[in-house]
C-alpha positions as CSV (number, residue, x, y, z in Angstrom):
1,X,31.5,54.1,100.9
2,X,30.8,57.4,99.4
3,X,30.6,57.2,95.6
4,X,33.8,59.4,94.8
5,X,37.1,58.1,93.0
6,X,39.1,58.4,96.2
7,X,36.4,56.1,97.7
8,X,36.5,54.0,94.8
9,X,40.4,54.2,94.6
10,X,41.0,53.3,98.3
11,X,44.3,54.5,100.0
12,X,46.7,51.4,100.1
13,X,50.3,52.1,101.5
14,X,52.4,49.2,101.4
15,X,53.3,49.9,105.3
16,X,50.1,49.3,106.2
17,X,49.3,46.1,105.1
18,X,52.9,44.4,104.6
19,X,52.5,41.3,106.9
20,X,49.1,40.5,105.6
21,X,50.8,41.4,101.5
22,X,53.3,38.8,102.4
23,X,50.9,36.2,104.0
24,X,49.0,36.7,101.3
25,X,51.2,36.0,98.2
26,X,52.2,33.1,99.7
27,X,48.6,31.9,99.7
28,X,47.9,32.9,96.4
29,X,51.0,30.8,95.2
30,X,49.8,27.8,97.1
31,X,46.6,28.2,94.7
32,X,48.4,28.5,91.7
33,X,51.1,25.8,92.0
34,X,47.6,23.7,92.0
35,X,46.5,24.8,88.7
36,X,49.9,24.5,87.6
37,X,50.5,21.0,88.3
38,X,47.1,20.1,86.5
39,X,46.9,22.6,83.6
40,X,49.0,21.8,80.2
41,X,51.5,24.3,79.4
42,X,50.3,27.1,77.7
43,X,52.3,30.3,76.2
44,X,54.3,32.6,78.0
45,X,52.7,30.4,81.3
46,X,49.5,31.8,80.7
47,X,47.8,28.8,82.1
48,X,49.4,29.2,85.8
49,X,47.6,32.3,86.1
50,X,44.8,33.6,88.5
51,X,41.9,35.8,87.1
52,X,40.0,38.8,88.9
53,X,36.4,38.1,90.0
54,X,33.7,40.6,91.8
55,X,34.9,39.0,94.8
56,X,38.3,38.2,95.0
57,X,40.8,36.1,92.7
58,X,39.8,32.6,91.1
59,X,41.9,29.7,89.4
60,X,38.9,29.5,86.5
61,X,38.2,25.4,86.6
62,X,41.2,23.0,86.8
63,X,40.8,19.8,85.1
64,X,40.7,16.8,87.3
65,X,39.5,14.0,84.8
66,X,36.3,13.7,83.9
67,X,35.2,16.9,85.7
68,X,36.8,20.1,86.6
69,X,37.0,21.9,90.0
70,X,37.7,25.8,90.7
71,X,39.3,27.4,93.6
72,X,38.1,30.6,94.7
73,X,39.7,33.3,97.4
74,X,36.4,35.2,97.9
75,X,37.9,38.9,99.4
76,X,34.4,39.8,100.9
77,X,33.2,36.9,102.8
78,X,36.9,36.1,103.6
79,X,36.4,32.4,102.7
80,X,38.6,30.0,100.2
81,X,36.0,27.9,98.2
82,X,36.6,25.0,96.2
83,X,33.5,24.1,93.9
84,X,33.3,20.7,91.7
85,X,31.7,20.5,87.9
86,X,29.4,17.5,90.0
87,X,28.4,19.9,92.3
88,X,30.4,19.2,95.4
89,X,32.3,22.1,97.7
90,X,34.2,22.5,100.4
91,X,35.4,26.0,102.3
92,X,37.4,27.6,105.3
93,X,37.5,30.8,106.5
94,X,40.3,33.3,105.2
95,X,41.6,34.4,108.7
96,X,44.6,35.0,110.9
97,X,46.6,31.3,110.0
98,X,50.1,30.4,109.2
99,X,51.0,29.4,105.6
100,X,51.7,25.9,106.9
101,X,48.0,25.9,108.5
102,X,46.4,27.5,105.6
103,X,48.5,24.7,102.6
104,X,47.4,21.8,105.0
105,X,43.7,23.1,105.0
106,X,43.6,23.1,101.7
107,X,45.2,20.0,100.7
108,X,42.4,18.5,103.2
109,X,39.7,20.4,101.3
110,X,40.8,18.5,98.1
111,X,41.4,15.5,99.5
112,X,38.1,15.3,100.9
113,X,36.7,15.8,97.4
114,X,38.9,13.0,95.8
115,X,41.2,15.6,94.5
116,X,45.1,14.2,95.0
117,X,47.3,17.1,93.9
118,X,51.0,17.4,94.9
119,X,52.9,20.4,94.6
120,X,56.2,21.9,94.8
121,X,56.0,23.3,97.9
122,X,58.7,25.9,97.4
123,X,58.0,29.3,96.7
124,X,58.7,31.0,93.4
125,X,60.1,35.2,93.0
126,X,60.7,35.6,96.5
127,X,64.1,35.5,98.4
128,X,65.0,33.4,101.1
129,X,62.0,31.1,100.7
130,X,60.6,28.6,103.4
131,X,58.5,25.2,102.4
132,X,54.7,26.0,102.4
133,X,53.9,22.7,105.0
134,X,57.1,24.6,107.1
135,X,56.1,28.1,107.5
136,X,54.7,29.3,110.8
137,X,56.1,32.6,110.0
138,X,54.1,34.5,107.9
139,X,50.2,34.0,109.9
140,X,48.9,37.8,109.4
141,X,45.4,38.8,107.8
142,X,43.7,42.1,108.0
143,X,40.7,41.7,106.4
144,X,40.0,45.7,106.1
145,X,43.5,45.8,103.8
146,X,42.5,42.5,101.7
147,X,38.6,44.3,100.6
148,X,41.0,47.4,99.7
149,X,43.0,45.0,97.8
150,X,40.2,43.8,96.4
151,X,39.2,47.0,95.2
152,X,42.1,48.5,93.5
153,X,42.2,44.9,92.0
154,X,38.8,45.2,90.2
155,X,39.8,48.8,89.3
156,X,42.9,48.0,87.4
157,X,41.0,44.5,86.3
158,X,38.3,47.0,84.2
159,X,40.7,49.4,82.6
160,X,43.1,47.0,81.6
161,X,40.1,45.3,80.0
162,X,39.4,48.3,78.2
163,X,43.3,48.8,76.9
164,X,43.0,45.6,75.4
165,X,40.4,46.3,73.2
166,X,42.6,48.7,71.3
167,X,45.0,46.0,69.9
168,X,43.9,43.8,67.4
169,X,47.7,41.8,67.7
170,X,47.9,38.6,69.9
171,X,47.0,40.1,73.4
172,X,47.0,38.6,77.0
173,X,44.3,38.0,79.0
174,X,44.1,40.3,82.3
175,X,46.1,38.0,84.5
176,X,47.1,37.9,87.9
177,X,50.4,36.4,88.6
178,X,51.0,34.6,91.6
179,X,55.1,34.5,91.5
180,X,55.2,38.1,91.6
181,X,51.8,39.0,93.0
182,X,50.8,41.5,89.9
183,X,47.6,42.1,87.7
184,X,49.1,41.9,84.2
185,X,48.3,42.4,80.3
186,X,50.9,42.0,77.7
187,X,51.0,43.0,74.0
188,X,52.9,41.2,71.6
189,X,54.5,42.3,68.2
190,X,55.0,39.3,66.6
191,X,58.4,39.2,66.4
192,X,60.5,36.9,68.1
193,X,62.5,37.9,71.2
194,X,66.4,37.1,71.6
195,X,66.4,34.2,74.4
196,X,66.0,35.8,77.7
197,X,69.0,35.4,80.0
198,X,66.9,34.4,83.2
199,X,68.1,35.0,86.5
200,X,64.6,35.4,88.6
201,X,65.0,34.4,92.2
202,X,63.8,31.1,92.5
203,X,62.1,30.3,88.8
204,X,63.8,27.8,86.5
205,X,65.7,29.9,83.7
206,X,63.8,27.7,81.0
207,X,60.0,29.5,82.2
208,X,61.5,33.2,82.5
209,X,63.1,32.0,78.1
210,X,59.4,31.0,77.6
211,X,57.8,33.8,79.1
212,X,59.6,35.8,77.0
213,X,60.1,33.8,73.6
214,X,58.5,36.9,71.6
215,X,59.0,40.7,71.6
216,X,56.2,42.1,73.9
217,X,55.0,45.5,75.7
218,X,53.7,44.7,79.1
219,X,51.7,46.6,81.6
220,X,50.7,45.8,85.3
221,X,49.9,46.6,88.9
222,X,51.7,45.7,92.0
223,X,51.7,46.5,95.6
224,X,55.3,47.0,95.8
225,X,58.2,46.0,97.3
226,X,62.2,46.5,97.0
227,X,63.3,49.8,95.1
228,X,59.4,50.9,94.6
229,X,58.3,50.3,97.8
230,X,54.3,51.9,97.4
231,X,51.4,50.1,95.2
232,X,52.1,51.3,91.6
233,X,51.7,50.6,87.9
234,X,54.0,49.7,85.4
235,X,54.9,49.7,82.0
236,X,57.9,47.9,80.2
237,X,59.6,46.3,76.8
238,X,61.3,43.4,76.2
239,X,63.7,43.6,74.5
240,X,64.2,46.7,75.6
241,X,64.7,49.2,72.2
242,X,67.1,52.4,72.1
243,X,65.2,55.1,73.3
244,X,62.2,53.4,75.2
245,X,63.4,55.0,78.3
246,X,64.2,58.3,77.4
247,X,60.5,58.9,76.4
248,X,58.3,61.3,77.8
249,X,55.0,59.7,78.5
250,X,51.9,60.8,79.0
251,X,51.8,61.4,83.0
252,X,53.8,64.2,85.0
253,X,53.7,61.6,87.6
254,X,55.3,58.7,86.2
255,X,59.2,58.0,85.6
256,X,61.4,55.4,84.2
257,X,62.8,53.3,87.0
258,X,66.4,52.3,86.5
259,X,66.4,50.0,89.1
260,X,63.4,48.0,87.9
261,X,63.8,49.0,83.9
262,X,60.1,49.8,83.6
263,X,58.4,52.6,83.7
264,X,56.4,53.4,87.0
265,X,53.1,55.3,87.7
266,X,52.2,55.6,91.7
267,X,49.0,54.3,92.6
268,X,48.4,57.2,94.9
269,X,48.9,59.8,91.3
270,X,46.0,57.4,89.9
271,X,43.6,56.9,92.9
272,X,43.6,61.4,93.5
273,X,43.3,62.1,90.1
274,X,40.4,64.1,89.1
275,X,39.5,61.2,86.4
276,X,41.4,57.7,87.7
277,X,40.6,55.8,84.8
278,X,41.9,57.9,82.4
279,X,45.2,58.9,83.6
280,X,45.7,55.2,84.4
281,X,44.7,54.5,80.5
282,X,46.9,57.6,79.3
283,X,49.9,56.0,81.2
284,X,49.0,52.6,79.5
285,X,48.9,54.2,76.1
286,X,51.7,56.3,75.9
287,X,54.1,53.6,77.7
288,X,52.9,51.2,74.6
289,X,53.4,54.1,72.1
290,X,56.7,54.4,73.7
291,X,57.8,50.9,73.3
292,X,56.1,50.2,69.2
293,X,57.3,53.5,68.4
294,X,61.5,52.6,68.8
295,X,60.7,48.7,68.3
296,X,59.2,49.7,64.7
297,X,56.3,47.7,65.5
298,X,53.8,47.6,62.4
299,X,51.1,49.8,64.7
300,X,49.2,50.0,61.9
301,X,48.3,45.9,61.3
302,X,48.0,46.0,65.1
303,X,46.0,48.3,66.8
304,X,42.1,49.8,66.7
305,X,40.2,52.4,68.2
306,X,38.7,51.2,71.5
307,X,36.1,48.8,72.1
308,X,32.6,50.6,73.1
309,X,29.6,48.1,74.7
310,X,27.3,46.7,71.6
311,X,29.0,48.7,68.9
312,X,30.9,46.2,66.7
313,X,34.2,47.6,65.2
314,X,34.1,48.4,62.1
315,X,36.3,47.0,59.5
């Protein structure tokens, strides 16, 4: 791969990879309802989350008793790995299998390392949704599309990172969410949200309140589906203040989405711009600005320059 920010930024159309995209978030929630059934509730349902590694997308360890054990989806050797704190593993190959093949393998995998875990095996966010242990339907992988995944995963991954470092409020952690298959970071004012009214296809009312229990500015990447139907990046507010989206931010590319209520930068205006990780970070500023600015939030109790390697911010 030639070192240029298209190379780095691989092309990812939706079209191209939909059947595996599908396959693929069905997998990942597989995954997660595991940490969820063995993690205690944290805010917001941060502890159902997945986190971006070098190679793919890992659970972080999962308690299981005395010990702990981590699943990993490892995007370059194609392989799901499941590694114990006593130093047992087990693995199967990521390849062409149904979601029923690919939930019974690794509810084998577990059992064989004395792990019992019992999920729900209905999926979350997605319409129309068949029982993991029931679905023959969904089978695709195309392992070129999954490393490209990969990559724009680990791109987003490091300049969200960097984002973060400018906010000295209560912050996410980058997160990947397996209910609606996004890279995430949210900022939070402090402030208390009015209860959100639910409604998300297949997600108990009572997690979508939680979620959204305070007033926050979120950001993400997904690799789109319904009315933005092409891999982009988001920005939004909850609650949602008078003149959020009538603001004009900080990319010619980007618009306000009435049909998602979020903001929306194209992956493709981000992967062929002369500087990618800057016009992704000036989308994720000015969205922010966008959304403290009419919220009121106190910007300055809650944000900082950004964070530079070994150079400790000063006070």
């Amino acid at each position: 791969m030639s070192n240029t920010p298209r190379a780095i930024w691989p092309e990812l159309p939706t079209a191209a990879w939909r059947e595996t995209y599908a396959t693929l978030h069905l997998w990942t929630q597989i995954i997660g309802k595991i940490r969820l059934v063995r993690s205690p509730w944290l805010n917001h349902s941060w502890h159902v989350a997945l986190y971006v590694t070098a190679r793919g997308l890992t659970t972080s360890p999962i308690p299981d008793g005395p010990r702990t054990f981590q699943i990993d989806l490892d995007f370059i050797d194609h392989a799901l790995r499941i590694s114990t704190s006593d130093g047992a593993e087990r693995q199967f190959a990521l390849a062409r299998q149904s979601v029923a093949s690919f939930n019974a393998a690794t509810m084998t995998a577990l059992a064989d390392l004395g792990i019992h875990v019992t999920i729900d095996e209905m999926p979350n966010e997605l319409p129309e949704p068949i029982r993991f242990s029931e679905d023959t339907v969904h089978a695709a992988y195309d392992p070129d599309a999954v490393e490209r995944f990969l990559q724009i995963l680990v791109n987003a991954d490091r300049v969200f990172k960097q984002f973060r470092t400018g906010f000295l409020g209560k912050a996410s952690p980058v997160h990947f969410f397996w209910g609606s298959f996004d890279l995430a970071v949210t900022r939070f004012s402090g402030r208390r949200a009015p209860r959100h009214p639910g409604g998300v296809p297949n997600l108990p009312d009572a997690v979508a309140s939680e979620a959204y229990s305070h007033e926050v500015s979120s950001a993400g990447f997904w690799p789109g589906s319904g009315a933005v139907d092409y891999p982009a990046f988001y920005s939004y507010a909850y609650p949602e203040p008078a003149g959020f989206r009538t603001t004009r931010v900080k990319s010619e590319a980007a618009f306000f989405s009435e049909a998602l209520g979020e903001f929306v930068l194209p992956y493709d205006a981000v992967r062929t711009a002369e500087n990618p990780d800057q016009a992704l970070l000036d989308f994720l500023q000015s969205t922010y600005e966008a959304a403290a600015i009419a919220a009121k939030w106190d910007r300055d109790a809650l944000e900082c320059a950004l964070g530079e390697p070994s150079v400790v911010r000063q006070i």
